[in-house]
C-alpha positions in Angstrom: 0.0 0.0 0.0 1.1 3.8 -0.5 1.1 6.1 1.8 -1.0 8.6 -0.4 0.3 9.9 -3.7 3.7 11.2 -3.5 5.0 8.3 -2.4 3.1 6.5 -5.1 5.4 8.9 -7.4 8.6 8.2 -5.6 8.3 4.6 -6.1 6.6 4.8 -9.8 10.1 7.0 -10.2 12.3 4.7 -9.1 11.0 2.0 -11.1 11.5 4.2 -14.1 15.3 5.1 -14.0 16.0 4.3 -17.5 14.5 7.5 -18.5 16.2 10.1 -15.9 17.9 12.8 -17.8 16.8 11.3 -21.0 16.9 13.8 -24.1 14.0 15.7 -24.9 12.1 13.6 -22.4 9.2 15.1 -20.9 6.3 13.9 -17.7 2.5 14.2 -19.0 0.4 14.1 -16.0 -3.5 13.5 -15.8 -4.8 16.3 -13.8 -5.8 16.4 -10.9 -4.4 13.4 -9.1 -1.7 12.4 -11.5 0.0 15.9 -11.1 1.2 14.9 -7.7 2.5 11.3 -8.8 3.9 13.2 -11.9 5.4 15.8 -10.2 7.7 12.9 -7.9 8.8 11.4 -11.0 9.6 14.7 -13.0 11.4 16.0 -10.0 13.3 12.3 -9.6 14.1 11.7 -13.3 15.0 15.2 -13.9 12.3 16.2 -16.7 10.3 18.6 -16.6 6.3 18.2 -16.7 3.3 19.0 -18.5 -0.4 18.3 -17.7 -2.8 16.6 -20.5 -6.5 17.3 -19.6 -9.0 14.2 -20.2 -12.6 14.5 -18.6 -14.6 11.6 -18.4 -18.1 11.0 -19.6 -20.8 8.8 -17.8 -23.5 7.2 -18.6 -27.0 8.3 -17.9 -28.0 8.2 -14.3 -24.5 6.6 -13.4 -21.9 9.8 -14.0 -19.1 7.9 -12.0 -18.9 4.8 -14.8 -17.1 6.0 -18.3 -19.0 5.7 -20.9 -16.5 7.8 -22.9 -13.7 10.4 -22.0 -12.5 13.4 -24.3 -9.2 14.9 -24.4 -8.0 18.7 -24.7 -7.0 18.0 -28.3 -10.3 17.6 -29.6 -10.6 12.9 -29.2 -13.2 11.5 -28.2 -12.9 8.0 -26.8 -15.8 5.2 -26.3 -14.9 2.4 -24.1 -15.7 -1.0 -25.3 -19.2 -1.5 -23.0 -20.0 1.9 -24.7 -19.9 1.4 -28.1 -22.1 -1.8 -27.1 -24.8 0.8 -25.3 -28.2 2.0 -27.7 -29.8 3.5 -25.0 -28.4 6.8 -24.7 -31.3 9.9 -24.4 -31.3 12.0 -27.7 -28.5 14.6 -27.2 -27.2 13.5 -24.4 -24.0 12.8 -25.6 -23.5 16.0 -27.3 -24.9 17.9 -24.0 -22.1 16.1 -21.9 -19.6 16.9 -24.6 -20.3 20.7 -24.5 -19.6 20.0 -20.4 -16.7 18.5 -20.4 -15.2 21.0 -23.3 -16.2 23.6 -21.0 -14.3 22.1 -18.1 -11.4 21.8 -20.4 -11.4 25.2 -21.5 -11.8 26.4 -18.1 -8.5 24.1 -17.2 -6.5 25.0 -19.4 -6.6 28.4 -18.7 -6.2 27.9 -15.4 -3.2 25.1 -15.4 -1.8 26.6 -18.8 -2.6 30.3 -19.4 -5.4 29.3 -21.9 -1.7 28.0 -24.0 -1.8 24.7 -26.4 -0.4 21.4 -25.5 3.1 21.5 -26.6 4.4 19.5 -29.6 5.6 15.7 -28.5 7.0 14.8 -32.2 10.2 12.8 -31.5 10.7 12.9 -27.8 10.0 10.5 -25.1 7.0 11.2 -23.1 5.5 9.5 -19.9 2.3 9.2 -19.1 1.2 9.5 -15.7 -1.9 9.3 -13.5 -2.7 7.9 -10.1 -4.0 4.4 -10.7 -6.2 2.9 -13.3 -9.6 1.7 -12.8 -11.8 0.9 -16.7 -8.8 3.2 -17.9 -11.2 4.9 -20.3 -9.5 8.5 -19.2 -5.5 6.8 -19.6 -6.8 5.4 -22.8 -8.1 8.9 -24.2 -4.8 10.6 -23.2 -2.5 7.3 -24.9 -4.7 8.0 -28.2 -4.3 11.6 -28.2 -1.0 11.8 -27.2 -0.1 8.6 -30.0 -1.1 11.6 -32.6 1.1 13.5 -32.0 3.9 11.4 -32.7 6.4 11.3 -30.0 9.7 8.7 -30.4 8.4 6.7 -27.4 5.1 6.3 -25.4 5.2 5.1 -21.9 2.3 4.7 -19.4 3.3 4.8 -16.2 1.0 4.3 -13.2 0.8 3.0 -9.3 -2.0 0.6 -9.2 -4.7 -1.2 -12.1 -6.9 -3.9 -12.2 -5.0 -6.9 -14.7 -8.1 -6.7 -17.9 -7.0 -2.7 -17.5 -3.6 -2.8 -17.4 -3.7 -5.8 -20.5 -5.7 -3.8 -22.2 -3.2 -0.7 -22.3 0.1 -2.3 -22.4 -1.3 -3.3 -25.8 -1.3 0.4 -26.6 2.0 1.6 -25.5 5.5 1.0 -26.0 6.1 0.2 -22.6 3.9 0.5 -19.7 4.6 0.3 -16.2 2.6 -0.4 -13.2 3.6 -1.3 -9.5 0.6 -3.3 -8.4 -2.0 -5.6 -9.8 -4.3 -6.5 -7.7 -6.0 -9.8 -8.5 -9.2 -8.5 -6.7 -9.4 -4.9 -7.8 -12.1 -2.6 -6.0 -10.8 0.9 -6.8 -7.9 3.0 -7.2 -8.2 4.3 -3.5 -7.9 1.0 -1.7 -3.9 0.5 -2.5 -3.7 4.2 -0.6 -3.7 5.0 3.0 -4.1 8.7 2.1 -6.2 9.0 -0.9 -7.6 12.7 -0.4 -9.2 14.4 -3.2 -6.5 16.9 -4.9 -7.9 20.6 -5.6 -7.0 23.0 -8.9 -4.8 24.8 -5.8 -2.7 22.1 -5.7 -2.3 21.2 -9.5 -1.0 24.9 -9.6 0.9 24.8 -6.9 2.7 21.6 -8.2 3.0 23.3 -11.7 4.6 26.3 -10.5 7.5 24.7 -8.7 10.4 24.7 -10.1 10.8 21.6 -12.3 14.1 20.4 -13.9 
């Protein structure tokens, strides 16, 4: 178990040494709770770190399970048991869609000054959040980020359930992930400390120095 996130990020780090000081190398977090597991491993491997903003989309009259996620750069993403779902209310989805691109707008201004994702063509990026669960969120940001051609993709994460983290290695050149639990319940349960991060502390986290 982890103590609560930054720990998480100290030992996702140190199981990621290959990649400290690495050219051109740069740490994507998923806001909000990746930023503090990304910001250990930037500050440990010496790069510096970026955010990529995915909001999740739910299905009616269950908003916590992902029926879809969309990222900052416009990709929309459908889980599997999604694209298997007909009974979705006429304009639902486009009436979650403007939501969520609202939330991203607002983000970005907030975490990035209202300025663009920066280019990832030809440099190694990690891809961080704080655990897995259906993945539909990590699996928006690998897709997105895959677009924009960097050399190497890596997902790196603290805890996922096995069908999850199957499912994404697929996806990536290299994915790494410090526990599996064979009875998965949620992301929270391999945390003592699993506290709800605020915007505060995303900015707080982005405004220190970085390498």
């Amino acid at each position: 178990m982890f103590k609560n996130r930054a720990d998480a990020g100290r030992q996702l780090a140190a199981a990621l040494t290959a990649y400290a000081d690495i050219p051109g190398g740069l740490v994507v977090a998923l806001p909000r709770g990746g930023v503090v597991v990304g910001y250990e491993v930037s500050r440990a491997l010496r790069l510096p770190l970026e955010v990529f903003i995915v909001r999740k989309i739910g299905y009616p009259g269950n908003p916590e399970c992902a029926y879809a996620a969309v990222g900052e750069t416009g990709i929309l993403h459908v889980t599997e048991e999604g694209r298997g779902f007909r009974s979705l209310p006429p304009g639902y989805l486009d009436e979650c869609l403007a939501e969520q691109k609202e939330e991203i707008r607002r983000r970005k201004l907030l975490y990035r000054g209202g300025q663009p994702f920066p280019p990832l063509a030809g440099r190694p990026v990690l891809l961080v959040d704080d655990g897995l669960a259906t993945g539909a969120t990590f699996e928006a940001a690998v897709q997105a980020l895959h677009d924009l051609k960097p050399k190497r993709l890596v997902g790196a994460v603290p805890v996922a359930p096995p069908e999850t983290a199957e499912r994404l290695r697929a996806q990536l050149d290299e994915l790494v992930v410090l526990e599996v639990p064979p009875f998965f319940m949620a992301v929270g349960q391999a945390f003592a400390d699993f506290q709800q991060v605020d915007d505060a502390e995303v900015l707080r986290l982005l405004n220190r120095p970085c390498p």
